[in-house]
C-alpha atoms as a printed R data frame, in Angstrom:
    type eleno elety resid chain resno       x       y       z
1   ATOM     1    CA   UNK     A     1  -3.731  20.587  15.747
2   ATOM     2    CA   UNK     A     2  -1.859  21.816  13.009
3   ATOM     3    CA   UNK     A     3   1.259  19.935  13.985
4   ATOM     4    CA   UNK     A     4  -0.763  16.383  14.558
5   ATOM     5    CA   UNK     A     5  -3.196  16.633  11.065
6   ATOM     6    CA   UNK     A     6  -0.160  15.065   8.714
7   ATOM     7    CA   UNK     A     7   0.054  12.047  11.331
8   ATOM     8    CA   UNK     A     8  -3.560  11.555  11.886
9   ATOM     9    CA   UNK     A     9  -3.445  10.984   7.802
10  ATOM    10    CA   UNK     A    10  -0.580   9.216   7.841
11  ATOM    11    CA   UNK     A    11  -2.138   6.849  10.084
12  ATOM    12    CA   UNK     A    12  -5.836   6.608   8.881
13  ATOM    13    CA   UNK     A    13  -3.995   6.045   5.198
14  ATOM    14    CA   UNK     A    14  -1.786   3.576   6.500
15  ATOM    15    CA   UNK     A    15  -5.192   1.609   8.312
16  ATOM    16    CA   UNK     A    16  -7.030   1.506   5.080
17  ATOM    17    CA   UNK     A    17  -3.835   0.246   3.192
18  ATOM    18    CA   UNK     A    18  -3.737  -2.369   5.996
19  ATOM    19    CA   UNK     A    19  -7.275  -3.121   5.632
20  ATOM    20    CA   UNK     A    20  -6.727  -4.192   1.987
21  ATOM    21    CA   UNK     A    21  -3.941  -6.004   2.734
22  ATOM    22    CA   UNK     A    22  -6.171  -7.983   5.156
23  ATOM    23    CA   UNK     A    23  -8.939  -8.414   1.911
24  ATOM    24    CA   UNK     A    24  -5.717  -9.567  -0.429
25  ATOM    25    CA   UNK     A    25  -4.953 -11.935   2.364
26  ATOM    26    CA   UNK     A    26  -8.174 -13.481   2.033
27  ATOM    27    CA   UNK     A    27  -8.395 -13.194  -1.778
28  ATOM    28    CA   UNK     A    28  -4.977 -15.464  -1.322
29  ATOM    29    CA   UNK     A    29  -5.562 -17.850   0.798
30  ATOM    30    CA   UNK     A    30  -4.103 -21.228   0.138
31  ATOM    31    CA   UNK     A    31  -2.146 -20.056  -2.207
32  ATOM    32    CA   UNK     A    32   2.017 -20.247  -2.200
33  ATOM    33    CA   UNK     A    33   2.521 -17.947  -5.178
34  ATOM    34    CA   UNK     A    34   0.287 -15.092  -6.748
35  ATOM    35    CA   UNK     A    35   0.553 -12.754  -9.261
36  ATOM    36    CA   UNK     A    36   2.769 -10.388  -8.595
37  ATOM    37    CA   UNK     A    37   2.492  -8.045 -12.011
38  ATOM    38    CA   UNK     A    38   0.407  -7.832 -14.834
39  ATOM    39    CA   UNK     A    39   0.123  -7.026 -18.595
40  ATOM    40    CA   UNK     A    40  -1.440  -4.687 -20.780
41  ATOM    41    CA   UNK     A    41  -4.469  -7.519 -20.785
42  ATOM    42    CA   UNK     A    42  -4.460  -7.942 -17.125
43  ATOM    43    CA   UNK     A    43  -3.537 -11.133 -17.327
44  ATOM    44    CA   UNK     A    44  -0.478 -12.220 -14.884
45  ATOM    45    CA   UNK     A    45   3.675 -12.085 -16.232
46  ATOM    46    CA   UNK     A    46   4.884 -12.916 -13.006
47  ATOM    47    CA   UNK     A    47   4.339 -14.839  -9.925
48  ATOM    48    CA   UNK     A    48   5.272 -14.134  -6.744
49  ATOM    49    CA   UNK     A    49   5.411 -15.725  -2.886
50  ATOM    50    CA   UNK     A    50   2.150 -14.543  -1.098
51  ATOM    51    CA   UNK     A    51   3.693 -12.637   1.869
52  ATOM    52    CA   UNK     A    52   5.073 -10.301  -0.685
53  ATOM    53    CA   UNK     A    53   1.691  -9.449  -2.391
54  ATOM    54    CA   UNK     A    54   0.273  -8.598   0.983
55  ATOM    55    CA   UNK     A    55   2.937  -6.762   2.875
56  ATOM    56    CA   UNK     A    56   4.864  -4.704   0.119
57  ATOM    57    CA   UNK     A    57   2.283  -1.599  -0.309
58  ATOM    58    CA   UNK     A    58   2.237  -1.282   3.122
59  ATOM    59    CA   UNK     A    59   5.793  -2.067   4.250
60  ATOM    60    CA   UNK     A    60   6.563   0.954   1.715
61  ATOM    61    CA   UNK     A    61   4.029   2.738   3.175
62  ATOM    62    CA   UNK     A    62   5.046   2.319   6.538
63  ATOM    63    CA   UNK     A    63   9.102   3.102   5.283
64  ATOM    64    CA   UNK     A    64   8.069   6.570   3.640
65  ATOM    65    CA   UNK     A    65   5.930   7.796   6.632
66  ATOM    66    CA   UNK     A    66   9.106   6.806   8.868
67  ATOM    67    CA   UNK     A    67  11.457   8.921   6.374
68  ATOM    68    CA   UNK     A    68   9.219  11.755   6.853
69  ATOM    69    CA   UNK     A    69   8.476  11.401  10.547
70  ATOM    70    CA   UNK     A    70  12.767  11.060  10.884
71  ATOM    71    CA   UNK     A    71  13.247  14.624   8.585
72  ATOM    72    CA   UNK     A    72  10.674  16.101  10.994
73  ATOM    73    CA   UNK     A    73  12.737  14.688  14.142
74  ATOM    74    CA   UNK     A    74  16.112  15.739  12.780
75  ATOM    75    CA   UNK     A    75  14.901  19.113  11.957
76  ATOM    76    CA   UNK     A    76  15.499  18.716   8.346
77  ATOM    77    CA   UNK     A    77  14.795  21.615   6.191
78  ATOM    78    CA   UNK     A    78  11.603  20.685   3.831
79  ATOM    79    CA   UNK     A    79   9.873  22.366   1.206
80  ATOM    80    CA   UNK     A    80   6.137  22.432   0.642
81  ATOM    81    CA   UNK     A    81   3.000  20.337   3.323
82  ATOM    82    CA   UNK     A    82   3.939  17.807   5.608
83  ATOM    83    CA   UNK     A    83   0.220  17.363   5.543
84  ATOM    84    CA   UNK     A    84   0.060  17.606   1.691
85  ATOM    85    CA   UNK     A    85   2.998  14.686   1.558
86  ATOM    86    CA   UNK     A    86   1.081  12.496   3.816
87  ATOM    87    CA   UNK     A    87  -2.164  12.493   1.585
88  ATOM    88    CA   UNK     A    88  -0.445  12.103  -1.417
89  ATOM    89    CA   UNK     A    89   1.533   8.521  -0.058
90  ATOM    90    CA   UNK     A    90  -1.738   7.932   2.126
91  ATOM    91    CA   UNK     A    91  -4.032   7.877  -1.266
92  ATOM    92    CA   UNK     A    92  -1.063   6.192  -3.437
93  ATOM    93    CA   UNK     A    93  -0.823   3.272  -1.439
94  ATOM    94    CA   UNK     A    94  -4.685   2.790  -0.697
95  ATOM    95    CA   UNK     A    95  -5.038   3.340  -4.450
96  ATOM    96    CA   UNK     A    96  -2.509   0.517  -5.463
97  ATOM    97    CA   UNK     A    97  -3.126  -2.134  -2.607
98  ATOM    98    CA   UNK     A    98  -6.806  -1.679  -3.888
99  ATOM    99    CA   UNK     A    99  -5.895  -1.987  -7.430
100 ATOM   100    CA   UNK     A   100  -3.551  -5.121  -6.400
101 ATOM   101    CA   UNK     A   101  -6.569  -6.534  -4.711
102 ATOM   102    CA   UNK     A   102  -9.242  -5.866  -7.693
103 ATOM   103    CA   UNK     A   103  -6.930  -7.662  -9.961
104 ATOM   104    CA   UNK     A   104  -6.245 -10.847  -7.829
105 ATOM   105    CA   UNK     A   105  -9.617 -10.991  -7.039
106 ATOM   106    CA   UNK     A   106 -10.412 -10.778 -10.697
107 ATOM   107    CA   UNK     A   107  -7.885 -13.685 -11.390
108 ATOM   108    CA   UNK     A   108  -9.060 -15.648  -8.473
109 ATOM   109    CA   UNK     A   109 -12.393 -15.539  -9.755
110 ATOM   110    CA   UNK     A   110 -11.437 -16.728 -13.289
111 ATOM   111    CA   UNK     A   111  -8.982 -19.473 -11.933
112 ATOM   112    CA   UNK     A   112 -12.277 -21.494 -10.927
């Protein structure tokens, strides 16, 4: 079990990162460009194309679980949890695809 835990989190992270991504989607619909950052005032500073406000969170989610799962494979000699790594990018990217989401939805609502 102890081998499987830092997969089974990198997984259930990487579902609830894609489940926010699915709630963004929404949030976006119809839409070509979105916000893509915001200020100080949460107010947007740059627009981007759609696809790229749902997928990035999780694409880098997906690419630093697949680093981690290759340094396992190769044998790779690694300091501290695998387990510990995998809820730290597992909370980051829930954390910031939620955030993401809050803050379109936020500007959605305001846009009318």
């Amino acid at each position: 079990m102890e081998a499987i835990a830092p997969w089974l989190v990198a997984g259930a992270g990487m579902g609830l990162t894609l489940a926010l991504s699915r709630l963004t989607a929404r949030v976006t619909t119809g839409l070509a460009r979105v916000p893509m950052q915001f200020g100080l005032k949460l107010e947007p500073n740059y627009y981007g194309p759609r696809w790229v406000a749902i997928w990035l969170v999780p694409a880098f989610q997906l690419a630093t679980v697949a680093f981690l799962l290759a340094c396992v494979w190769l044998r790779l000699p690694m300091q501290g949890s695998l387990l510990g790594t995998n809820c730290v990018v597992a909370v980051a990217c829930a954390v910031a695809q939620g955030l993401f989401y809050a803050l379109l939805r936020r500007w959605r609502q305001r846009q009318g």
